[in-house]
C-alpha positions as CSV (number, residue, x, y, z in Angstrom):
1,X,-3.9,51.1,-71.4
2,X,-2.6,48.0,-72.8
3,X,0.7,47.9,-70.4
4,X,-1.9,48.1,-67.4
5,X,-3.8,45.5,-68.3
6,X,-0.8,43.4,-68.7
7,X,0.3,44.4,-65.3
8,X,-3.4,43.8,-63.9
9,X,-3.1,40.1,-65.3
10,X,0.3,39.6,-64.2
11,X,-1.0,40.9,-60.7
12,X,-4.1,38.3,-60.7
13,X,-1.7,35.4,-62.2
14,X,0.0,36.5,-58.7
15,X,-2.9,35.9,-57.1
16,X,-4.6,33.4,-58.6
17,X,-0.8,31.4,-58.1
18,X,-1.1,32.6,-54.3
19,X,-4.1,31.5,-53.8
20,X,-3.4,27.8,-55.9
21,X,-0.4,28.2,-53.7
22,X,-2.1,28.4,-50.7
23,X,-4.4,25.6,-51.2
24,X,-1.6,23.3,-51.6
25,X,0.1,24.6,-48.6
26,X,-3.0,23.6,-46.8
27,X,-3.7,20.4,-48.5
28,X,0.1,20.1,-47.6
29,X,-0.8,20.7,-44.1
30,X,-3.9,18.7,-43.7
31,X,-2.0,15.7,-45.2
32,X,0.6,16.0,-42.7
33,X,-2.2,16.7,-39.7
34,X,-4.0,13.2,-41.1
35,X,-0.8,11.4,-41.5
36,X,0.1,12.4,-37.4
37,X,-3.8,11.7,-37.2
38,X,-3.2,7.6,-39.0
39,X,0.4,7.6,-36.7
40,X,-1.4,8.7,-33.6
41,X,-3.8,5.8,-34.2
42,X,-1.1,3.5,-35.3
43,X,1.2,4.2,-32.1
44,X,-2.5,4.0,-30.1
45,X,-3.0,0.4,-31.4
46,X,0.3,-0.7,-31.0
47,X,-0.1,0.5,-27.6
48,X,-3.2,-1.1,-27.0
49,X,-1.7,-4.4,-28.2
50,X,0.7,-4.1,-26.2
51,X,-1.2,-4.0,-23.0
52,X,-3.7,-6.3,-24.1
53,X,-0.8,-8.5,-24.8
54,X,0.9,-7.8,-20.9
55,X,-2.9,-8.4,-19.8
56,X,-2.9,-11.9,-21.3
57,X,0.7,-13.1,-20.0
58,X,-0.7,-11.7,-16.3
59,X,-3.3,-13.8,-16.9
60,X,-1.8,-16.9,-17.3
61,X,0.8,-16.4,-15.0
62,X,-2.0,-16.1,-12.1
63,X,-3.8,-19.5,-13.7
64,X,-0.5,-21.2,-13.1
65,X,0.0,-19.8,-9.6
66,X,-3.7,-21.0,-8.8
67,X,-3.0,-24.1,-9.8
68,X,-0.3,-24.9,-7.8
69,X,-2.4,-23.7,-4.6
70,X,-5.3,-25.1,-5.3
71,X,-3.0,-28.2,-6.0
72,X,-3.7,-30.0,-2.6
73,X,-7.0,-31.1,-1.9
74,X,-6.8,-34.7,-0.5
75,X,-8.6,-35.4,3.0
76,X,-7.4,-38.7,4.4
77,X,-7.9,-40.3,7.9
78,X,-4.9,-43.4,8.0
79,X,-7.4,-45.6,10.9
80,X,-7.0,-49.1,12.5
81,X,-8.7,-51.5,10.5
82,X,-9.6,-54.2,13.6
83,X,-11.4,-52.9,15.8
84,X,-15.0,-50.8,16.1
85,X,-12.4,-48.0,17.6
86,X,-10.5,-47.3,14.5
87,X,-13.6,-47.9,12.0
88,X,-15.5,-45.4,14.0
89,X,-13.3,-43.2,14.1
90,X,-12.9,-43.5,10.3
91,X,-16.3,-42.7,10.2
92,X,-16.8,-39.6,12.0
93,X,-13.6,-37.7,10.6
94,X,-15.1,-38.7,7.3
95,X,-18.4,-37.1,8.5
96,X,-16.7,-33.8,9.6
97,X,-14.5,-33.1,7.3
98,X,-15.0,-35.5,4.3
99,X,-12.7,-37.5,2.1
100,X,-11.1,-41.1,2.1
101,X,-9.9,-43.6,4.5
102,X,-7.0,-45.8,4.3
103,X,-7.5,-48.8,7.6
104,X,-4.7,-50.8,8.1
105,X,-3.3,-53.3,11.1
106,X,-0.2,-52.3,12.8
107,X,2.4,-54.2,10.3
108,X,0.5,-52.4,7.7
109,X,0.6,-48.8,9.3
110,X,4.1,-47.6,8.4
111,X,3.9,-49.0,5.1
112,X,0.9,-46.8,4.4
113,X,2.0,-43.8,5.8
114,X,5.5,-44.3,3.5
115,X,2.7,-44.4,0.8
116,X,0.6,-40.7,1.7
117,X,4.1,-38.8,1.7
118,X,4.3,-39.4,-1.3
119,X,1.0,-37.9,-2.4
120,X,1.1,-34.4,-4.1
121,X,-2.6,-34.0,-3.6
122,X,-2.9,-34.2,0.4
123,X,-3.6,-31.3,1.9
124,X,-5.2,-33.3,5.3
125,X,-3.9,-36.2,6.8
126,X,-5.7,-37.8,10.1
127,X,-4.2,-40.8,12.3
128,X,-6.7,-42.2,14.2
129,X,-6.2,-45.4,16.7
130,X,-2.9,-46.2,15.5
131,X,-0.4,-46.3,18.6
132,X,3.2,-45.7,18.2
133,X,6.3,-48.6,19.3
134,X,9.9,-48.0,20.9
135,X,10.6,-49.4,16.7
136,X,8.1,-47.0,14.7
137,X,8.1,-43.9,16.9
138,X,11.2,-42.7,15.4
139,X,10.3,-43.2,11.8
140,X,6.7,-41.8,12.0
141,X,8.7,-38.8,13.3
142,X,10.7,-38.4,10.2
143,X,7.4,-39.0,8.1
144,X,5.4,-36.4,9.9
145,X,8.3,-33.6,9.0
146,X,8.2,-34.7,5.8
147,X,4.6,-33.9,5.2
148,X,4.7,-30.9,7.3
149,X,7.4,-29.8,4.9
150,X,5.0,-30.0,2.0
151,X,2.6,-27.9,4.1
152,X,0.3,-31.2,4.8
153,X,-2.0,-30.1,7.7
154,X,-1.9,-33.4,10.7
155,X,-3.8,-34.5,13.5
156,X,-2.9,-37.7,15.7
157,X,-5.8,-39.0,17.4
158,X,-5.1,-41.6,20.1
159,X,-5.3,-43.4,23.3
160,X,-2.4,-45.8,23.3
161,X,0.4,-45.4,25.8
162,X,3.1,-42.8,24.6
163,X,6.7,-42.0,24.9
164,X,6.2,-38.2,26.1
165,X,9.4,-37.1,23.4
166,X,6.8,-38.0,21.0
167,X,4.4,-35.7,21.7
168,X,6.4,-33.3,22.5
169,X,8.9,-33.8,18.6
170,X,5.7,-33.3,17.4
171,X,4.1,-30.6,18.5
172,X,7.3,-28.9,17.5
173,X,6.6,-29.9,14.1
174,X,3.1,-28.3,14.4
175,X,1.1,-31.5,14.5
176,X,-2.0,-31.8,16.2
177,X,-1.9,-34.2,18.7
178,X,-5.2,-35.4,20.8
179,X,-4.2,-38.0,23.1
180,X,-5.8,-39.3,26.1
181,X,-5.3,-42.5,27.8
182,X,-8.6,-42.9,29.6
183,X,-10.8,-42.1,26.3
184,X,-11.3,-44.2,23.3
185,X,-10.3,-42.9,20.2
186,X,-13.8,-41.9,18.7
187,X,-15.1,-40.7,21.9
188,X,-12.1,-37.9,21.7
189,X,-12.5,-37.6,17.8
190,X,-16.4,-36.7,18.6
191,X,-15.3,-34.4,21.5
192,X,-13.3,-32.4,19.3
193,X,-15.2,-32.2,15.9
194,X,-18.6,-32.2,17.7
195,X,-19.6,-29.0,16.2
196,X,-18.9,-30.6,13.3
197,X,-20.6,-33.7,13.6
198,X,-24.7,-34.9,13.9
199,X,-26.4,-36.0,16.6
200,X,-25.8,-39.6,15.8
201,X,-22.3,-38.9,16.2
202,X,-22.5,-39.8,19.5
203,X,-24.0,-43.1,18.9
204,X,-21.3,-43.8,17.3
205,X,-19.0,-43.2,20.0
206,X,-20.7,-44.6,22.4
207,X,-20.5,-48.1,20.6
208,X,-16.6,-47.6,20.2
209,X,-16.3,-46.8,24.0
210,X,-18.2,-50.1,24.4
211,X,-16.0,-52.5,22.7
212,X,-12.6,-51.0,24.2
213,X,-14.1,-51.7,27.4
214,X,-13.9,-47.6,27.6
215,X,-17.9,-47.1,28.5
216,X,-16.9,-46.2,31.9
217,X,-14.6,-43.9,31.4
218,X,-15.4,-40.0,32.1
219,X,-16.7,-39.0,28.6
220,X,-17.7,-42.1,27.4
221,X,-20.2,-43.0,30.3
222,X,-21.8,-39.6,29.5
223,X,-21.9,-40.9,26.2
224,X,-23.4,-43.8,27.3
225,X,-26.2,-42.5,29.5
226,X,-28.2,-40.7,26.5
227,X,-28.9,-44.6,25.0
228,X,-30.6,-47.3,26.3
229,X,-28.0,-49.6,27.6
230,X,-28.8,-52.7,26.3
231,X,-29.5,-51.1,22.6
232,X,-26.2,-49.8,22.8
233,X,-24.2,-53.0,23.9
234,X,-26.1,-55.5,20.9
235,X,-25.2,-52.9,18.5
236,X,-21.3,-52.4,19.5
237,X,-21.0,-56.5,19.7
238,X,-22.8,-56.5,16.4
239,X,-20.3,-54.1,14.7
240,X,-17.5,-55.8,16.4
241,X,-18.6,-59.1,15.0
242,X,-18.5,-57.6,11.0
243,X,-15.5,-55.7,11.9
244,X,-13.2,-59.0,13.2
245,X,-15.1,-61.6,10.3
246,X,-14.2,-59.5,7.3
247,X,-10.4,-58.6,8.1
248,X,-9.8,-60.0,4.4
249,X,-12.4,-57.8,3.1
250,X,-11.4,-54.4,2.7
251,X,-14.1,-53.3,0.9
252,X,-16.6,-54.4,3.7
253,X,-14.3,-52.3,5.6
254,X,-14.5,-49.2,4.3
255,X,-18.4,-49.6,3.2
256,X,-19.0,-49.9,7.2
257,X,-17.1,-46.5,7.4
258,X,-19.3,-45.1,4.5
259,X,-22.5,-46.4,6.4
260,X,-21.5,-45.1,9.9
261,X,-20.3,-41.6,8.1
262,X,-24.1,-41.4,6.4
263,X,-25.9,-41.8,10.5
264,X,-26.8,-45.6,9.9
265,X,-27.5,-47.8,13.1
266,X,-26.0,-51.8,12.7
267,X,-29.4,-52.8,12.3
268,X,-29.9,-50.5,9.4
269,X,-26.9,-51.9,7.3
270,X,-28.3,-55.5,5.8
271,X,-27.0,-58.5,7.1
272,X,-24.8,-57.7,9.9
273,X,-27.2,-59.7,12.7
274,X,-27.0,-62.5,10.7
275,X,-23.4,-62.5,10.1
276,X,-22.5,-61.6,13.6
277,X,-24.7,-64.9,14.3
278,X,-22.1,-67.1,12.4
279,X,-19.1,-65.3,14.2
280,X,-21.4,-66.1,17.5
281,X,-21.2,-69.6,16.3
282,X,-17.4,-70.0,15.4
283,X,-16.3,-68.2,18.5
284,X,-18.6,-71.0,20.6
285,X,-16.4,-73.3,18.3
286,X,-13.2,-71.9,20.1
287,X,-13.7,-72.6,23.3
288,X,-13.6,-76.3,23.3
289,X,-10.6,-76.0,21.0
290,X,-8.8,-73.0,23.4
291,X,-9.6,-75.6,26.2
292,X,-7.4,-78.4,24.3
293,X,-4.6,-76.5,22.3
294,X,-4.3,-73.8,25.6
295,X,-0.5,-73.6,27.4
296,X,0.3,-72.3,31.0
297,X,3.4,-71.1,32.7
298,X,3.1,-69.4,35.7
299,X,1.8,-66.3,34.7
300,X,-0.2,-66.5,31.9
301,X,-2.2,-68.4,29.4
302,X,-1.0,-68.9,26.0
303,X,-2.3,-70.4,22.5
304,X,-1.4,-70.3,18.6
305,X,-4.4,-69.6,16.9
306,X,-4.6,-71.0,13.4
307,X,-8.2,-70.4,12.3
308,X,-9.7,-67.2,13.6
309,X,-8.0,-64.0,14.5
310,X,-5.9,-64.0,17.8
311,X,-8.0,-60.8,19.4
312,X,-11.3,-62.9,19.2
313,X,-9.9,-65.8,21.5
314,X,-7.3,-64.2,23.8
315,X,-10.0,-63.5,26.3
316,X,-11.3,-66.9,26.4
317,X,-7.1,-68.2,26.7
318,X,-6.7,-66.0,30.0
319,X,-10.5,-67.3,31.4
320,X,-9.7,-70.8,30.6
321,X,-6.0,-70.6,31.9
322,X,-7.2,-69.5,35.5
323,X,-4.7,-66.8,34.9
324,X,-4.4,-63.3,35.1
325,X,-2.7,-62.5,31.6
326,X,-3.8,-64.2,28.2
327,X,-1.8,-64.5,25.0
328,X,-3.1,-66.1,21.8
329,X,-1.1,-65.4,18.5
330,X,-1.4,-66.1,15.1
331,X,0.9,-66.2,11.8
332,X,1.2,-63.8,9.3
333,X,2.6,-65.1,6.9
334,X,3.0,-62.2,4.4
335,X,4.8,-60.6,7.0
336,X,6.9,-63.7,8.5
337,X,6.1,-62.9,11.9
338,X,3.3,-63.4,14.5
339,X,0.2,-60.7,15.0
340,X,-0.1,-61.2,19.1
341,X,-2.9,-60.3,21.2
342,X,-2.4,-60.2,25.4
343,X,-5.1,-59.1,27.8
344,X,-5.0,-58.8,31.2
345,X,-7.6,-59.5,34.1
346,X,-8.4,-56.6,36.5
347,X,-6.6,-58.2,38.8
348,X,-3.6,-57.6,36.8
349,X,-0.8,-54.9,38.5
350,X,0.9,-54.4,35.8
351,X,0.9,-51.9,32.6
352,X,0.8,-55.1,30.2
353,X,1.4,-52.0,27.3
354,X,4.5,-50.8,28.3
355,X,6.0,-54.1,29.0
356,X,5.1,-54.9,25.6
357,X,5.8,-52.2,24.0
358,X,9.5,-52.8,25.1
359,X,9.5,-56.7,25.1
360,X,8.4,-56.1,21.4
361,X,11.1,-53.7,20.5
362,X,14.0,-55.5,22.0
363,X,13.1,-58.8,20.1
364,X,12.8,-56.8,16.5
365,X,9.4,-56.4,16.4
366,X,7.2,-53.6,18.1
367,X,3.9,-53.2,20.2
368,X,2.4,-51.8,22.6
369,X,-1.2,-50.3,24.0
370,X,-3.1,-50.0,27.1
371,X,-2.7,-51.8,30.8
372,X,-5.2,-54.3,30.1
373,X,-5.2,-54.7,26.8
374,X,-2.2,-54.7,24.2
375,X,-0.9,-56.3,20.9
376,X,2.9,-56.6,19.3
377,X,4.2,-57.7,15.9
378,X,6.9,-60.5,16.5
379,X,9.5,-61.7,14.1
380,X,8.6,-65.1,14.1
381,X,11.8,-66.9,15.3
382,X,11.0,-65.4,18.6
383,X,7.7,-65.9,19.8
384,X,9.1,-68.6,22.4
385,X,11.1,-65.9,23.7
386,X,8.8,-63.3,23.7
387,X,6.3,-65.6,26.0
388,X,9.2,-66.6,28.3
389,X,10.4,-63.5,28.7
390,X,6.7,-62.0,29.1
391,X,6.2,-64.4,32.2
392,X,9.1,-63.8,33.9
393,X,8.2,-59.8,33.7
394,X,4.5,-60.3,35.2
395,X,4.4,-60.6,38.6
């Protein structure tokens, strides 16, 4: 009896170990199922970091690349600054499409145009007004490829005589070009933006037409025919008047391009009737002193102008002359060289522009613009020379 019991003990010590035995095993194995559990999770997180991590970097790398297209923003319309033409059509493109105006004369232009390539914020650039010489035509090629190079989108808005190569160099380059001869500047800028633009718009034209002596013209007599004639002609002389007597004032300048822009008539901006009356009163000033100071040769009238701006007395040099071409010229002295104004009767046969233009060229300076109405820039040693040599070529 006492050996069985001894063999039933050993049996349950067996069992009892088999079954301690067993437990471990399986505490053995649940440790090693919650340790691949805790590595499972581990790996999982590290994966996770890992993406969120790759998500971050592909974040920043598309912030950057936004940046850089969203770099270029600039609008800018590079207008001439002395005349109602060029400020008008300043004030329209600004109306349509927004942003900044620089207005310069024509010694100034390529100078300012060096200045916007150099811009890494333009994304726009508009030339309005601004003819082109035998002497700039070549470099305002080589300054339109360089914008179009930086992806700068330009449109060339005139109505000044053009070499055809130009046009045609630049169209290849993909700029816009509107050009027409028999429309003012602003009458074309409103023809193609008018979508764009509000009804006083064409007010605005209108005036512009006016004072390039362009009211007859196909559009611009359209143009003309929605306003009352007279209402239309006081206004135009009235901007002319602020435009020429604050040439030094750039501010002035660009506020009337600001006022125009926001739909106000001349009469609505304060002051201009009364400062248009003191230009009234200097120009009446001019003729008894064009009448003494005024030079003939056979051709044309001619006259240095040393207090006023040239364009505001060349008409009265050619009425006063008895001739059919005028020429009144004044100093720049910034410059060294002479800021000439020539106008031409209607009896006048010739294309006064593209004599000029060549004239100009040839003598080191450069000019150019319509049949009856141009301007040059003349190195001052030769003004003599560029009168002489304009007589002889009238006939």
């Amino acid at each position: 009896m006492a050996v069985t019991k001894k063999v039933a003990a050993k049996k349950t010590t067996k069992k009892v170990a088999a079954k301690k035995t067993t437990k471990k095993v399986a505490a053995k194995k649940t440790t090693k199922k919650v340790a691949a559990k805790k590595t499972t999770k581990k790996v999982a997180a590290k994966k996770t970091v890992t993406k969120t991590s790759a998500k971050k970097t592909t974040k920043k790398t598309t912030a950057k690349k936004t940046v850089t297209k969203s770099k270029r923003t600039k609008v800018i319309c590079i207008s001439h600054k002395e005349d109602c033409d060029g400020i008008s059509s300043a004030a329209l493109i600004r109306q349509a499409f927004g942003g900044d105006a620089i207005l310069v004369d024509y010694p100034g232009q390529m100078e300012a145009l060096n200045q916007v390539v150099l811009d890494e914020k333009l994304k726009s650039l508009f030339i309005c007004d601004l003819g082109l010489s035998k002497k700039t035509q070549d470099e305002f090629i080589d300054l339109m490829a360089r914008l179009r190079k930086n992806k700068v989108a330009i449109t060339y808005i005139d109505h000044h005589d053009i070499d055809p190569t130009v046009v045609t160099a630049l169209e290849k380059l993909k700029v816009k070009v509107i050009h027409d001869i028999n429309e003012c500047t602003t009458v074309q800028v409103y023809n193609a933006y008018k979508s764009k633009l509000n009804d006083h718009a064409s007010f605005v034209a209108t005036c512009a037409a006016i004072t390039d002596y362009m009211e007859d013209r196909p559009l611009g007599s359209k143009l003309l025919q929605i306003y009352d004639r007279q209402f239309a002609l006081i206004s135009a002389t009235v901007m002319t008047y602020n435009i020429v007597g604050h040439q030094r004032e750039p501010d002035y300048l660009q506020y009337l391009v600001e006022e125009l822009a926001d739909s106000k008539f001349p009469h609505d901006i304060p002051n201009t009737f009364e400062f248009a009356q003191i230009q009234v009163e200097k120009l009446s000033q001019m003729i008894a002193k064009v009448k003494k100071g005024m030079k003939t040769m056979t051709n044309l009238g001619y006259m240095e102008i040393l207090d006023s701006g040239a364009s505001g007395a060349v008409n009265f040099v050619m009425g006063l002359s008895g001739k059919d071409v005028g020429v009144a010229y004044k100093e720049r002295v910034d410059h060294g060289i002479y800021a000439v104004s020539v106008r031409g009767s209607k009896n006048c046969k010739v294309h006064l522009g593209k004599i000029v233009n060549l004239l100009a060229t040839s003598l080191g300076g450069s000019g150019g613009g319509h049949d009856k109405a141009c301007g040059a820039v003349v190195p001052k040693p030769k003004i003599k020379k560029f009168i002489t040599e304009l007589n002889k070529k009238i006939k």
